[in-house]
N, C-alpha and C positions, 0 to 999 in steps of 0.2 A: 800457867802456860798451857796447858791440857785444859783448860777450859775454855782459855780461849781458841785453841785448835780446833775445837768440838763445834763454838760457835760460828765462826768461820763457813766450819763445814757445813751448818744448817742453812746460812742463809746463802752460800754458793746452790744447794739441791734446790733449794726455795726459788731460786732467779732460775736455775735451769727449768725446773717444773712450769712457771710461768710462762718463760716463753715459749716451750712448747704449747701450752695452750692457746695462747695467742694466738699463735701460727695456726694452731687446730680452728683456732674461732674465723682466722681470717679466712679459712680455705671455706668453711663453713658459711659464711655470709657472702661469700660470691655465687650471685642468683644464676640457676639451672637456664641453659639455651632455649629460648621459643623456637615451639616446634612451628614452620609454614611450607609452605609450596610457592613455588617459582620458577619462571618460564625467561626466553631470553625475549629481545626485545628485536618483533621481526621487522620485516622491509615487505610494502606492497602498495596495492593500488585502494585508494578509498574514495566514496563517493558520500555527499549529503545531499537525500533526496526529499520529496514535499509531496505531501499525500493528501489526494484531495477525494470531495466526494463526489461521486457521480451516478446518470442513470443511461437506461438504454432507451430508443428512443427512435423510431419510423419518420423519416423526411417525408417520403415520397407516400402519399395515402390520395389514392383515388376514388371519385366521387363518380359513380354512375346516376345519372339522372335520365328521366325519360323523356325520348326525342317527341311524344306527342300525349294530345289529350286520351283517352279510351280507359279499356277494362284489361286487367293482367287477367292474361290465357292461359300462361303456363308459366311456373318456376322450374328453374332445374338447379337451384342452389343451398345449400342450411345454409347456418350461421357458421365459421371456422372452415368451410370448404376449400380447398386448395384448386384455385382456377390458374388457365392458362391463354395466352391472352389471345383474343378471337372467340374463344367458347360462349356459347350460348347462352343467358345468363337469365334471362327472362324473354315472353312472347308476349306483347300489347296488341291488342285488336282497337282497332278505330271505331270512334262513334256508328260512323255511316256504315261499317258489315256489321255492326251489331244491329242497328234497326232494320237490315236485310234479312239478318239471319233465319226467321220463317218465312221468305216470301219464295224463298226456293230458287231466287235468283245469285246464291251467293254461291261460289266454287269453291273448292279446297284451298287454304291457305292466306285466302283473297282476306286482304285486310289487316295479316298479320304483320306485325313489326318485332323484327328479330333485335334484343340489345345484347352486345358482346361486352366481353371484359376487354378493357383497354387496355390492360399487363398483366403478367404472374404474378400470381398474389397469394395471401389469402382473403376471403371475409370475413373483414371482422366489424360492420355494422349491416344489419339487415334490416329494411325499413318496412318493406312488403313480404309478408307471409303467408297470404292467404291468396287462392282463386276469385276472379270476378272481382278484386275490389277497383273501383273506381281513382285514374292519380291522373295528375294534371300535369300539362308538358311542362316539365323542369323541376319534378319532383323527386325527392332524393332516394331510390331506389334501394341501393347499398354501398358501401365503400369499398375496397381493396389495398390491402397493406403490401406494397410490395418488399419481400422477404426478403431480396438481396442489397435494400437499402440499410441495414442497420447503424446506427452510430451512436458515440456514446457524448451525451454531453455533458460538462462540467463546466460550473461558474468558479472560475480565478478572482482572486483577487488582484487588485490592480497592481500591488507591490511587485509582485510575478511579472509583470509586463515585459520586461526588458529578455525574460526570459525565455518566453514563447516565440515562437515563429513557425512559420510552416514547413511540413516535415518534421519538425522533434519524436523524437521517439519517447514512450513512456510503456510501463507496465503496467494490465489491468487485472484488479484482483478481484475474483467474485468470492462472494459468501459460503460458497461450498470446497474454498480452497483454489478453485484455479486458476490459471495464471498463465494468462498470455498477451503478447505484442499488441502495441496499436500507435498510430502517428497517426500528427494533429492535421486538416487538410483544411480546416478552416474556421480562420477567427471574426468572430465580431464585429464591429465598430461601433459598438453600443456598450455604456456603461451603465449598468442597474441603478439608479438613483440612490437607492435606499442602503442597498450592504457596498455599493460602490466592486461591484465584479461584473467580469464580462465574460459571456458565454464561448466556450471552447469547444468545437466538433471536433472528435476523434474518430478515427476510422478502424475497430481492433481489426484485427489479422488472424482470425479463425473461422470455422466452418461449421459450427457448433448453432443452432436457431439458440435465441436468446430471446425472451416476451418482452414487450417493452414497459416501460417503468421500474427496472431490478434496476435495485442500487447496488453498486459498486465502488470499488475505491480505485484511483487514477494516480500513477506513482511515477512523477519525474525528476530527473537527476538534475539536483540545483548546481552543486559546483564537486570537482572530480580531481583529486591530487594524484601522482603518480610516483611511483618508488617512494613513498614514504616509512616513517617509521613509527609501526604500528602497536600496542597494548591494546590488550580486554580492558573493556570498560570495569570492571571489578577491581584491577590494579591499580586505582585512580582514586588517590585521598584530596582530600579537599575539606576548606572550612567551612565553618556553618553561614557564611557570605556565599561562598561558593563562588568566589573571585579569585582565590588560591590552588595552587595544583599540585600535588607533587605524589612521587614515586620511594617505593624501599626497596633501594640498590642493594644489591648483593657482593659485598669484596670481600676479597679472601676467603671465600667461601662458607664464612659465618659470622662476617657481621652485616649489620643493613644499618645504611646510612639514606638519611632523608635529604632527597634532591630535588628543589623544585624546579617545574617543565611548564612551557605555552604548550596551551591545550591549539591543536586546530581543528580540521571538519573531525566528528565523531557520529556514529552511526548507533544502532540498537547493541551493538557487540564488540565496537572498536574504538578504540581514540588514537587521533593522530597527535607526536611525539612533535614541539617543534620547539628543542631544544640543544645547546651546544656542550652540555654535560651528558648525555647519554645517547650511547651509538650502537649499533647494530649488534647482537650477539650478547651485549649486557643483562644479567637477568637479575630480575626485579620481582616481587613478593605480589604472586598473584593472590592468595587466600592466608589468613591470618597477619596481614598491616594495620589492620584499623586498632588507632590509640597505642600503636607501637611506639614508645620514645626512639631518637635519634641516637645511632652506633649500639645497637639493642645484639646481644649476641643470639644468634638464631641458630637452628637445625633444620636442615631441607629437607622434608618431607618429599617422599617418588609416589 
């Protein structure tokens, strides 16, 4: 009878000790919270725009040519000089006071032909440069770029079409960072054969001289949602199709569950939300989702 009480008693300790372990094991093999960060899910206005390349570019370039035959008298211009229009711009002397000219019968001024600039400009082709050279009537003198002509062109693609019209506004970005207004004032009616685009005049809206042929880039707003609901692009899991979307919802405020969402417009920084499972103020695992399994217990990271 005592021995058997004895044993008894061993294998009661035995099963208690057990399942304390157990219990120790189970506590033990439930995996520690991933640590992330998450933000809530805001409401705004977004836009997807189309960015194209473009250049600067002088409509207006005027041609001085000479009203007669003779010998240039006098310049009064370089090359790059800022004219104003009337100004003097060269002096032709005619054949016949040039064969005068020793016979003592020729006066002061007689024969001279004054050529003016036709607008404010600058020059920028100079064809005569020298005293005495001899130019025939209708010979191209120099040019004149008038400065307050500038425009920026850009070839569209024909997809865009529907797009354009006159007036749009767009943003022009130059190379050194800056960044200002310009509307289109006028389109084409010609399509490039080859790449199938058609040239777009923009008109920017600054004060700034600009040389012409700088490239630039020409930024118009394709389509424009408003009060939407908006995520960083970074909080946006997806499969290796890239046809799948979805987000790690935050409930109860440590677990994250996988929800998938219609992607709409998206920009360099945002996607739009266009979905009937998450709504405004919901927050969602902006850093540390990728390859998170589903109902994954997390800790939010500040």
């Amino acid at each position: 009878m005592k021995n058997t009480i004895c044993l008894l008693s061993t294998i009661l300790i035995f099963l208690i000790i057990s399942s304390c372990k157990k219990k120790g094991d189970t506590q033990e093999e439930q995996p520690p919270a991933v640590s992330v960060k998450a933000i809530p899910i805001n409401q705004g206005d977004i836009e997807n725009n189309i960015s194209l390349n473009g250049k600067t570019i002088y409509l207006k370039k005027n041609a001085i040519a000479s009203p007669i035959t003779g010998y240039i008298a006098k310049i009064n211009i370089k090359f790059g000089d800022i004219v104003r229009k009337n100004d003097v711009l060269f002096e032709i002397q005619t054949k016949e006071s040039k064969a005068l000219e020793n016979t003592g019968t020729l006066s002061d001024n007689m024969g001279l032909i004054k050529v003016l600039a036709s607008s404010d400009g600058t020059i920028y082709e100079l064809n005569i440069t020298e005293i005495g050279g001899y130019v025939m009537e209708g010979s191209l003198l120099c040019s004149i770029i008038e400065n307050e002509d500038l425009t920026v062109q850009v070839n569209v693609p024909f997809e865009y079409d529907t797009l354009l019209k006159t007036g749009l506004k767009c943003k022009i970005f130059l190379s050194d960072n800056t960044v200002f207004d310009g509307n289109i004032y006028k389109i084409l009616p010609i399509i490039n054969e080859t790449d199938q685009t058609q040239i777009v005049l923009i008109k920017p809206v600054t004060i700034r001289q600009l040389p012409e042929n700088l490239n630039l880039t020409v930024q118009f707003v394709n389509t424009k949602h408003i009060n939407s609901f908006l995520i960083p692009r970074k909080a946006v899991m997806t499969n290796e199709m890239q046809n799948e979307f979805w987000v790690m919802k935050i409930i109860n405020n440590n677990l994250a569950v996988k929800v998938p969402f219609l992607k709409g417009i998206e920009n360099d920084s945002l996607v739009e939300i266009l979905s009937p499972d998450l709504n405004i103020n919901d927050w969602v695992i902006s850093e540390g989702a990728y390859g998170l399994p589903d109902s994954t217990i997390v800790r939010i990271e500040k």
